[in-house]
N, C-alpha and C positions, 0 to 999 in steps of 0.2 A: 088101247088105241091112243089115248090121251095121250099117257105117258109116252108109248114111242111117236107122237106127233113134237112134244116140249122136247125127248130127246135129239130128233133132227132140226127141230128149229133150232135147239140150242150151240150142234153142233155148226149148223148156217151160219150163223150170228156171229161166233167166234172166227169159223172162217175169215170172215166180211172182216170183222173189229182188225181181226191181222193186221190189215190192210195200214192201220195207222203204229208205225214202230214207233214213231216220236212226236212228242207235241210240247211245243217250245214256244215263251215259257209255260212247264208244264201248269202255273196258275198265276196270279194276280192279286191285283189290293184296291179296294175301295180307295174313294176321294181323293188318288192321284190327280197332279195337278197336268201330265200327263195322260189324259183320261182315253183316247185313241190307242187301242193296244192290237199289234198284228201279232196273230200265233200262227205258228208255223206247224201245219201237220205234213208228217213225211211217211209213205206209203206206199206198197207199190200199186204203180199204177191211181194214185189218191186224184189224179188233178181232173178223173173224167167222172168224178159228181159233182151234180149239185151239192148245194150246202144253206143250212140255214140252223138260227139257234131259235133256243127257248126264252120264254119270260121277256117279250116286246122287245127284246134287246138290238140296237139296230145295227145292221152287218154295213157297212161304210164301204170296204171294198173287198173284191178277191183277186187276187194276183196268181196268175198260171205262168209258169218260165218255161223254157223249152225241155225239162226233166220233166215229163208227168208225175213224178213219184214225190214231190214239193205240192204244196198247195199253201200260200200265205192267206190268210182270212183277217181282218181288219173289223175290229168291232167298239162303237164305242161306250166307254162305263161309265160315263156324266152320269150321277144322279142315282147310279146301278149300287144297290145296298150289297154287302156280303152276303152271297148265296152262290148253288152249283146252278153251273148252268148247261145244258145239253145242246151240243151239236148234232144235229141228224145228216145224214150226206146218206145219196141217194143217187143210182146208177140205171138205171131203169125202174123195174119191180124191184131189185135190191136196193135195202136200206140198210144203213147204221149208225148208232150213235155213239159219240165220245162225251163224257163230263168234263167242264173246266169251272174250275171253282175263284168266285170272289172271295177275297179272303181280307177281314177286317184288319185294319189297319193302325201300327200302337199308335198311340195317342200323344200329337204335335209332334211326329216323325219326318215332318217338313223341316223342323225349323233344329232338328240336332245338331250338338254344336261337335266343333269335329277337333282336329289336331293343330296346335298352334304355337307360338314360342313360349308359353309356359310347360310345353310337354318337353320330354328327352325320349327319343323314338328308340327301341332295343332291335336290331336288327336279328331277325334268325332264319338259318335254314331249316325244316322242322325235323328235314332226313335226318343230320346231323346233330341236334340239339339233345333231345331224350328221346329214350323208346318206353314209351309205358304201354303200350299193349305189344306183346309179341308173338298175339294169335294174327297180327294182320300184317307183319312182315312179308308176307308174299301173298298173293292173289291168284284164282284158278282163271278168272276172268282178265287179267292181265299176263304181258309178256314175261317183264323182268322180275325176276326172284329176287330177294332181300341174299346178299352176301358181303358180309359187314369186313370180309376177308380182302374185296374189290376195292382200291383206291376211289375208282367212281363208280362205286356198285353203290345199290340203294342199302344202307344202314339199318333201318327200321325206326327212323325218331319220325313222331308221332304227333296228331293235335292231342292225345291223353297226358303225353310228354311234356307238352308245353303248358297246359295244363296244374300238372303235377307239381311243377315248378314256378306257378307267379307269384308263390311269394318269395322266392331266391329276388326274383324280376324287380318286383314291387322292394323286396331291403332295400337292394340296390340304389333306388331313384328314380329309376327308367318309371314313366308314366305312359304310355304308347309303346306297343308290341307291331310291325311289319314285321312280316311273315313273309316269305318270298312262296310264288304260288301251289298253292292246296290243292287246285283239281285235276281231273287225271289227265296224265303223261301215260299213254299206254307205247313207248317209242321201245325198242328190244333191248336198246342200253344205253346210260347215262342218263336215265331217267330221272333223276333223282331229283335237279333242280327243277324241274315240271315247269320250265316255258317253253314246251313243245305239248300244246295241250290237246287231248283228244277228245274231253268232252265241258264245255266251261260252265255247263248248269250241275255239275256231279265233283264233290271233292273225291279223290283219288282215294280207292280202297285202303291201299295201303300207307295213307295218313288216319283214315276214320271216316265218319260218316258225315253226311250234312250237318244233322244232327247233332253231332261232334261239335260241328264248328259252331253254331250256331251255342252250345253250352260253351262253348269257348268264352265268346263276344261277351254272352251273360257273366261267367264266374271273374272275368275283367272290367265288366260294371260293377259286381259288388266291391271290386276295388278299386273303385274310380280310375280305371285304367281303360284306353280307347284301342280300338282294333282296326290296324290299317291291313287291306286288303291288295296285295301285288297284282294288277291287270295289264294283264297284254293285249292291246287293242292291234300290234301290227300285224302279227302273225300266230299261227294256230299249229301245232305239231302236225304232222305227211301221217298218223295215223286217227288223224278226228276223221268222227266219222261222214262229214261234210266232203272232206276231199277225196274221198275215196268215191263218195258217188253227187260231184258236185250238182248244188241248185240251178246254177249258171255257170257257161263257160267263163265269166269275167269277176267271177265271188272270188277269186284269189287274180294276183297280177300273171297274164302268163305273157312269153316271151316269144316261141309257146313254148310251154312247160318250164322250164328253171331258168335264170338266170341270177348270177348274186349282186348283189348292193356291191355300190363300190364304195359305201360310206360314207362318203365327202357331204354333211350333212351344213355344209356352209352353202350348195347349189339349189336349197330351199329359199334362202333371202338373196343370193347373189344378183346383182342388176346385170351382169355380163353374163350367166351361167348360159352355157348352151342345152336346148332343151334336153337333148337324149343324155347330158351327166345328169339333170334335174331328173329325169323319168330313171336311172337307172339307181339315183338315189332312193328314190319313195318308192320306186314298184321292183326295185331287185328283193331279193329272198337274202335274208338275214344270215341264214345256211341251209343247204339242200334239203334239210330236216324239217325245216320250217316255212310251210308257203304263205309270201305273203299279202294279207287280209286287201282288198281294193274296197278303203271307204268311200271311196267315189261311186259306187254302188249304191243306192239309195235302200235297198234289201237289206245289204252288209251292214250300213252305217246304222239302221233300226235295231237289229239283229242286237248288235254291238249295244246300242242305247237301251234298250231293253234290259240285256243280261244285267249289265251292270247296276240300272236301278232296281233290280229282281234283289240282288246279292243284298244290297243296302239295306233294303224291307226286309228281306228273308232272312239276314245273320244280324241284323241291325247294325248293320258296321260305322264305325266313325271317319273312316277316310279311304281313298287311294291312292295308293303309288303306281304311275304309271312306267311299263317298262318301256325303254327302245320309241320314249315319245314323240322322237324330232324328227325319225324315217316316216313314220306315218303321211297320208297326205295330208297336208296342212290343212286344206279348207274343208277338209273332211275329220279330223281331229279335233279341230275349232268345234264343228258343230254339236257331236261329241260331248266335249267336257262343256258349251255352253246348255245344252240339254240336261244335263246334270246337275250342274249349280243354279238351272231355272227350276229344277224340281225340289232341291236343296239347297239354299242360299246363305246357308253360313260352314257349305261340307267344304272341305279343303283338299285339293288334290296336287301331289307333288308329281312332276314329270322327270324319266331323266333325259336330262338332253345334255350328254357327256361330250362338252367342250371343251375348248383352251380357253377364251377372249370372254369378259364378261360382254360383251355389247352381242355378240353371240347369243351365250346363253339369257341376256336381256332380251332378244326376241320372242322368246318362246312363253316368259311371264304375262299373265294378265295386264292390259293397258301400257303395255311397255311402251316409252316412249322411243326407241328404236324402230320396232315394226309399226310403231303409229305412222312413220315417212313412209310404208307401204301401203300402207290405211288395211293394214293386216291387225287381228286378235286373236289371239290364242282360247280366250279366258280362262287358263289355266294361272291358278291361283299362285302355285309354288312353283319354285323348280330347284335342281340340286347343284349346289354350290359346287362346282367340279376344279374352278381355278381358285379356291380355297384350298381343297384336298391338294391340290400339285403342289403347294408351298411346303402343307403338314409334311409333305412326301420328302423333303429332304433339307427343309432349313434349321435344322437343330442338329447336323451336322456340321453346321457351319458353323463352328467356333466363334472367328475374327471373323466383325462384320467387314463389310467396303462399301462403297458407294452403291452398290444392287445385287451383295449378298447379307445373310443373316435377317434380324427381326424386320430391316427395311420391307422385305417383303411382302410381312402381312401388312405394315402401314399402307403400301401400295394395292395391294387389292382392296382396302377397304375404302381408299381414295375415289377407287372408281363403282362406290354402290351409288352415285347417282343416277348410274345409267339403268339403274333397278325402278321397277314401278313399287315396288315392295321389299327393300332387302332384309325387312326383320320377317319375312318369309321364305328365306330361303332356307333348304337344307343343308345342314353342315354337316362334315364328317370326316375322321380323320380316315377311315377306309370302308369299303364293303363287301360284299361279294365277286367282285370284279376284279377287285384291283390288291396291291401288293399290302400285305398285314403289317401294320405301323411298328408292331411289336418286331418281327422281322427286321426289317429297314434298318431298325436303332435296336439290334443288337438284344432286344430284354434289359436296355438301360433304364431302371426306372426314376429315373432323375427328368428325362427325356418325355416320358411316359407324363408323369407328373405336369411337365412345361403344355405338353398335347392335350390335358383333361383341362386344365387350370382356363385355355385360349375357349377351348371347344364350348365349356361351360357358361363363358362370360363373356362371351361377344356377340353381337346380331343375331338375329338365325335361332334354327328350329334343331339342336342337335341332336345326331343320330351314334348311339353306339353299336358296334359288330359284334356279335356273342362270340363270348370269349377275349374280346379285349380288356376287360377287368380284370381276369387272372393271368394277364402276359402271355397269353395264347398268342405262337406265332405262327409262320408259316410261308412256303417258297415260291410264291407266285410261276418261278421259271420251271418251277416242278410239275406245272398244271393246276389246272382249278383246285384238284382233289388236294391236294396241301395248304389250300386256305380256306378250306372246308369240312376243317379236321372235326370229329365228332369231341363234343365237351366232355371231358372227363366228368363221370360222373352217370352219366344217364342214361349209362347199359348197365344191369347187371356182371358184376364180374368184373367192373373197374376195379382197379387197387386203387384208384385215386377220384376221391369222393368230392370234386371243387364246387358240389353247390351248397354243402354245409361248412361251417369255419371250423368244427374239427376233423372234416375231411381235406382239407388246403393245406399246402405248401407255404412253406415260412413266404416264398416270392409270393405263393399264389395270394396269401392273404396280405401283404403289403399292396399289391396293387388294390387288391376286392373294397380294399379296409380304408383307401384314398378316394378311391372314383366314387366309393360309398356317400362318403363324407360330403363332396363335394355335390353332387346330384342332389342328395338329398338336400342340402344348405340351399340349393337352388329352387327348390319345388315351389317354396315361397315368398319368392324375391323376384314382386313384380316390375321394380327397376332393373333386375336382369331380362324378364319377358319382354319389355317394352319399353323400358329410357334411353333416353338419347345417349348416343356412344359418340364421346370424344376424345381424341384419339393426338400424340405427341410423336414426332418425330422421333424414331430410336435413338440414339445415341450410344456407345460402346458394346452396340449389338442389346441393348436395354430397350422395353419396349414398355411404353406408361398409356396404360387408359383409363377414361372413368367413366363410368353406367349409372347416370342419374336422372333425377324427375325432380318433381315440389317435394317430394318426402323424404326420399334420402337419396346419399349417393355412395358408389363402391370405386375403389381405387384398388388396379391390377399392375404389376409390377413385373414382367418378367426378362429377368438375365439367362440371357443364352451366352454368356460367353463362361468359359469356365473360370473365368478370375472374377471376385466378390469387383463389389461396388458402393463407389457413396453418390446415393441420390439426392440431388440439391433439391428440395422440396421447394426452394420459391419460383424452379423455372414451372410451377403447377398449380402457379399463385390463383388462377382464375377458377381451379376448379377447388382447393384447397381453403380460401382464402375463412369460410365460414367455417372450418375444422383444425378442433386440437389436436384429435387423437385418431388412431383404427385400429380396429380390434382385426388382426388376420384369423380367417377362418379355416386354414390348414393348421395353424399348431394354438391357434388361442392366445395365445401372447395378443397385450396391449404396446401399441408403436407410438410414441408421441411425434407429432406430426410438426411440431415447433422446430424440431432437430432433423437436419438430412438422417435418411433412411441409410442405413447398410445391407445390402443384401447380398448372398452367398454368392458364387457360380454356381450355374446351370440348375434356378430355383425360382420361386414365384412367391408374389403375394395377393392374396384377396384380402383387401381391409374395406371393411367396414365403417364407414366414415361418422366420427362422433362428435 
């Protein structure tokens, strides 16, 4: 009688327990300085119990929406040591409980220090990168199969993959790995780049596990190497499973149902904008694929703050990048990344907010003085140097300069980082996953190539390399994404061409590998290139002279874009010069006496070393 009494209570119980399919996040961390934590349990039918926890813990609020099958619970953990703690929820005579656990916290995870202009960030997609497990190529519990046959079919590259491979990473220079996003895209196809995401507390089967990732972040600590995480705060993939059976009619923007962005993300600051371009800027959908997120939600906007400091504690990560940061609603993005750098105050987050105009993308930095005249903050620390990248995009084809083509160009952009609240926090980059592959553009000239690493290395800024730009990896942007997302040789089985070892590279492949090497690495510890002051000389013959100095030392950069050599009169550089005889260049070693103008080739550079 016992027994079949424990057997139907048991079978009760589990019935009941059903009732909670998710609970999010599914746990927590002592001594947040965010100590107020709302978890979300999702159930059917969950919003018509009571609810109460264990261990004096005090329940702050409960939130019911017009879905009963949501229940938000608010609790707070001031003072609450690591331990499980039991929710009981209760329906009349029925009762059930769920566990949610405190979970200790590593030690001075507050105060990690995160990415910044001593790093070189390695961009990679993981699809496309390596596959080192190719038991998780395709998934039963997701839609899209691994077919490496499909231009934009999913590949099989892997977090084992990337993995497998940090210390190609690590030779290289690169110090910080972005990862474009991990967790699952269950969308039927084109899934690959996974910013259509279906569930953002679960990295996506067919990358690996949490797990995974979380040894990721570790086996890039033992080599001092930092782990930035790809977050999309504006939008969530049409198969999460939020939209499928929303909390609120108003947790995504509805119009009703779809409407798209028109882009114009200039009608965010404009003083004239009319409201409904502003509204269909922030609250249109990015593409039908993707609905997007209303942080003007105060639900949404927790939701969102939560994950993201879950992620940080939980993989111990060193930064984010945010995707698509400037559609977001502003005052609800503000809040956002200000909640985040209050919980962590030396983490760094780069936005993109894919401009023309720096005074533009000056709005979007922390304390800009541009959005200051709106008495607007972002506090978003970084953001991504985009009118950088349009120069890299075509001034080294420019032979002959003029009056406003060739090297003039970068002098001109650099003119105007006053309008920056931080411009040695921007990110630089000569390409990404977006946009057109530099190697492309210029042909696989690697003279060109050379002039692109030489700037990228030694000027302002937090730069970022694209995998595969080291081996002159190109590719046809007009082709579609999938051609500049081409899988690295090397890190499937079954390549004939092996480019992450040097005796598996091409005579090209290791002239580039064998430079950007050189150079990255020369830079790892050259804190006048992280942080001295850059001053900077009018071009002349399409010749562009800067120098990156402090009280310690200083470096002198040189580069002729135009194909005919040059003699450089070293006393128009009297002021930076004046205490130096000599520079040692650190692309070929050679000593330059600095008392005699310099000669230098066409379409060549120098890093000297000031002695």
């Amino acid at each position: 009688m016992k027994k079949l009494l424990y057997i139907l209570t048991t079978l009760f119980t589990i019935s009941i327990s059903a009732q909670i399919d998710k609970m999010e996040p599914p746990f927590w961390f002592e001594g947040m300085n965010k100590s107020e934590i709302q978890i979300l349990f999702y159930g059917k039918n969950i919003a018509q119990n009571s609810v109460s926890v264990s261990n004096n813990v005090v329940i702050t609020n409960v939130t019911k929406t017009e879905n009963p099958n949501y229940l938000f619970v608010t609790i707070d953990t001031k003072n609450v040591a690591a331990q499980t703690l039991k929710f009981q929820f209760k329906n009349g005579k029925k009762s059930f409980s769920k566990d949610f656990e405190i979970q200790k916290r590593k030690e001075n995870s507050a105060n990690r220090k995160s990415f910044d202009a001593s790093d070189v960030m390695y961009l990679l997609m993981p699809d496309r990168f390596a596959n080192g497990d190719e038991s998780n190529d395709s998934s039963s519990k997701l839609q899209e199969k691994g077919n490496r046959s499909l231009p934009g079919g999913r590949h099989g590259g892997d977090i084992q993959g990337i993995i497998d491979h940090l210390d190609y990473i690590q030779e290289l220079g690169a110090t910080a790995i972005w990862s474009t996003p991990l967790c699952e895209d269950n969308d039927k196809g084109y899934s690959y780049h996974t910013y259509g995401q279906s569930d953002v507390y679960q990295i996506d089967a067919r990358y690996g596990t949490n797990e995974d990732y979380k040894r990721l972040a570790a086996e890039m600590h033992k080599r001092d190497m930092k782990l930035i995480k790809d977050y999309v705060t504006n939008h969530w993939g049409a198969e999460h499973w939020m939209f499928k059976d929303m909390p609120t009619y108003d947790w995504f923007h509805q119009f009703p149902g779809y409407a798209q962005s028109n882009y114009r993300m200039t009608t965010q600051f404009d003083p004239n904008a009319s409201d409904r371009d502003a509204k269909y800027c922030m609250d249109g959908w990015f593409v039908p694929s993707m609905p997007d997120l209303n942080q003007s939600n105060p639900l949404v906007l927790n939701y969102l703050i939560q994950n993201a400091i879950w992620w940080i504690e939980y993989a111990d990560l060193d930064g984010y990048r945010v995707d698509t940061y400037s559609y977001n609603d502003k005052d609800g993005i503000a809040k956002w990344t200000k909640a985040i750098t209050d919980e962590y105050p030396y983490f760094n987050i780069v936005g993109e907010v894919w401009m023309h105009d720096q005074a533009q993308i000056s709005y979007w930095q922390k304390d800009s003085p541009i959005s200051k005249i709106q008495s607007y903050n972002s506090y978003l620390p970084s953001v991504m140097d985009f009118t950088l990248h349009d120069v890299f995009g075509n001034v080294f084809n420019e032979d002959r300069a003029d009056w406003s083509n060739g090297m003039i160009k970068f002098y001109e952009n650099f003119t105007n980082d006053f309008l920056y609240a931080n411009p040695n926090n921007l990110l630089i980059f000569l390409e990404n996953h977006d946009t057109g592959r530099f190697n492309q553009i210029y042909k696989n000239d690697f003279a060109k190539y050379q002039l692109g690493i030489t700037l990228l290395a030694t000027t302002r800024g937090i730069p970022q390399l694209y995998y595969g730009s080291e081996i002159g990896m190109a590719g046809d942007k007009g082709k579609g994404d999938a051609d500049i997302r081409q899988d690295f040789p090397g890190g499937w089985k079954g390549d004939t061409n092996n480019a992450f070892t040097n005796s598996g590279r091409t005579e090209m492949q290791k002239k580039f590998f064998d430079f950007t090497k050189k150079v990255l690495n020369w830079r790892k510890n050259k804190e006048v290139i992280h942080s001295g002051k850059l001053t900077h000389y009018i071009p002349e013959n399409n010749v562009y002279v800067y120098f990156r100095h402090n009280d310690k030392e200083s470096v002198m950069v040189v580069i002729n874009n135009d194909v005919n050599k040059h003699q450089i009169k070293n006393s128009h550089f009297e002021e930076n010069l004046k205490k130096y005889n000599s520079g040692i260049d650190v692309i070929s070693g050679r000593k330059i006496d600095l008392k005699q103008d310099i000669l230098i080739e066409g379409k060549s550079s120098l890093i000297l070393e000031l002695k």
